[in-house]
C-alpha positions, 0 to 999 in steps of 0.5 A, a space after each residue: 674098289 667101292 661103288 659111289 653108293 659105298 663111298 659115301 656110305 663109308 664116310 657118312 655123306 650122301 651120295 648127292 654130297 659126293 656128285 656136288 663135291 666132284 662138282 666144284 673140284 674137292 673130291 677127283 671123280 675116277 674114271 669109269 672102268 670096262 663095264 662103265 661104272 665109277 670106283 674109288 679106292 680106301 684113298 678116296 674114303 680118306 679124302 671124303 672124311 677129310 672133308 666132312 669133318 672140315 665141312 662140318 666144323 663150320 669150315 666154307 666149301 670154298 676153302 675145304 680144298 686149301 686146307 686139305 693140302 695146306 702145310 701145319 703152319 697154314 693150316 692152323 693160320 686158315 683154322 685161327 682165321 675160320 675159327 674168329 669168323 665163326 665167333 663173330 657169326 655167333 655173336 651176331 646170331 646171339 644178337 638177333 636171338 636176343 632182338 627176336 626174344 625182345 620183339 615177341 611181345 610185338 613193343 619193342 619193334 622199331 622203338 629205342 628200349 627207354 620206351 619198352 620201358 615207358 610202355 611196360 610201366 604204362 601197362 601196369 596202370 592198368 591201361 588197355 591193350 589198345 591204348 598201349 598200342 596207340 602209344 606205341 606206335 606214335 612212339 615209332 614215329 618220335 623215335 624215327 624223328 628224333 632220336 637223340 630226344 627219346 631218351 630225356 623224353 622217356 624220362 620224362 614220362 616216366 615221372 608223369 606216371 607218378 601223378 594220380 591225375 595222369 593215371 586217371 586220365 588214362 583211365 578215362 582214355 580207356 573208357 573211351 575207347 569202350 565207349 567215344 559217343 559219351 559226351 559227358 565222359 569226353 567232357 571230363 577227359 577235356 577238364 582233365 586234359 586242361 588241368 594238366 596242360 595249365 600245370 605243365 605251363 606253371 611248370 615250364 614244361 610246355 617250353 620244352 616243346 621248342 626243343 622236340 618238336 621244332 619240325 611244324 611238319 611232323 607235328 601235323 603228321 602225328 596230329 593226324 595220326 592221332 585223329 585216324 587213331 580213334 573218333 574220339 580224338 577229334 572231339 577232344 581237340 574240340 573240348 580241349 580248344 573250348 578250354 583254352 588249348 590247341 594242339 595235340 601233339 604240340 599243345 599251346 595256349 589259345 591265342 583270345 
């Protein structure tokens, strides 16, 4: 006869493992003998395997004990049935590796992956970390609005990115964010800014804007998340309103 120090040494559980198994009924916890002390014979040994090696195959506590008197046809139905379970766990295991793999670069949080895309190739032009980040974040917002529009959006930018003068105007964007108080760099941005706007309404793109940011409200949440992005903003809404255009998010023909 075996001590539970023994018993749980002969079927490579712990002795903390037996108690929890007499507790919930897996394993019968013996009667004490004349000197007060519990003992388990080769029986219960079997039985303390057995349920390890079920435990241990990803099998639930709570159906360890069905399994262990179950019938061959039960049993291999209850195996079959534990086995799918435990392979749509690892999917979704697989799944959110694959989503944390994506987050550790901190883009990919919140936002569809047409935009990761957008921002991988924004940051080869070279633009700065902070930009990126600005970026990023009011396309957290976009993409919470208007999902559906994301994708076309993405597109859309993408193409942009093929203009010199938008890369150039990221780059005086880069620089103004090193230094915002440089009137005459803030002016070049607006001259800029402007050009593009006037190409983009001989291109018809500006119409577009009907169709992604119908939501008056929303335009005015992301003009004011992008004027508490950086001081630079609200002088460039100036220059630009100078020039003949209003808006950030929306942008529109000033009205003479």
């Amino acid at each position: 006869m075996l001590t539970i120090g023994q018993l749980a040494s002969y079927a490579g559980v712990t002795i903390r493992a037996v108690r929890h198994y007499h507790q919930i009924g897996l394993l019968r916890e013996p009667e004490r003998d004349a000197s007060g002390y519990r003992s388990y014979n080769a029986a219960a040994v079997v039985r303390l395997i057995r349920i390890r090696t079920l435990a241990e195959a990803g099998v639930p506590l709570a159906r360890v004990s069905e399994l262990l008197d179950a019938d061959p046809a039960t049993f291999a139905a209850a195996t079959t049935e534990i086995d799918r379970r435990l392979r749509t766990q690892i999917r979704e295991l697989e799944e959110h590796r694959r989503r944390i793999a994506r987050l550790v670069g901190g883009d990919s949080l919140a936002i569809p992956a047409e935009v990761v895309d957008y921002l991988d190739r924004l940051r080869a032009t070279g633009a700065p970390p902070a930009l990126i980040e600005a970026e990023r974040d009011a396309w957290i917002l976009m993409a919470a609005r208007w999902p559906e529009a994301i994708p076309e959006l993405m597109v859309d930018k993408v193409a942009q990115l093929a203009n010199p003068k938008v890369i150039r105007l990221y780059q005086l964007l880069a620089r103004i964010s090193d230094d915002w108080k440089d009137d005459d760099l803030l002016r070049e941005t607006a001259d800029l800014m402007s050009e593009l706007f006037e190409q983009a309404a001989a291109n018809g793109e500006l119409d577009l804007q009907d169709e992604f940011t119908p939501d008056a409200a929303f335009v005015h949440l992301m003009d004011s998340f992008a004027n508490a992005a950086h001081p630079a903003v609200a002088r460039l809404r100036e220059l630009v309103a100078e020039r003949g255009w209003t808006g950030w998010t929306r942008i529109e023909r000033r009205k003479p």
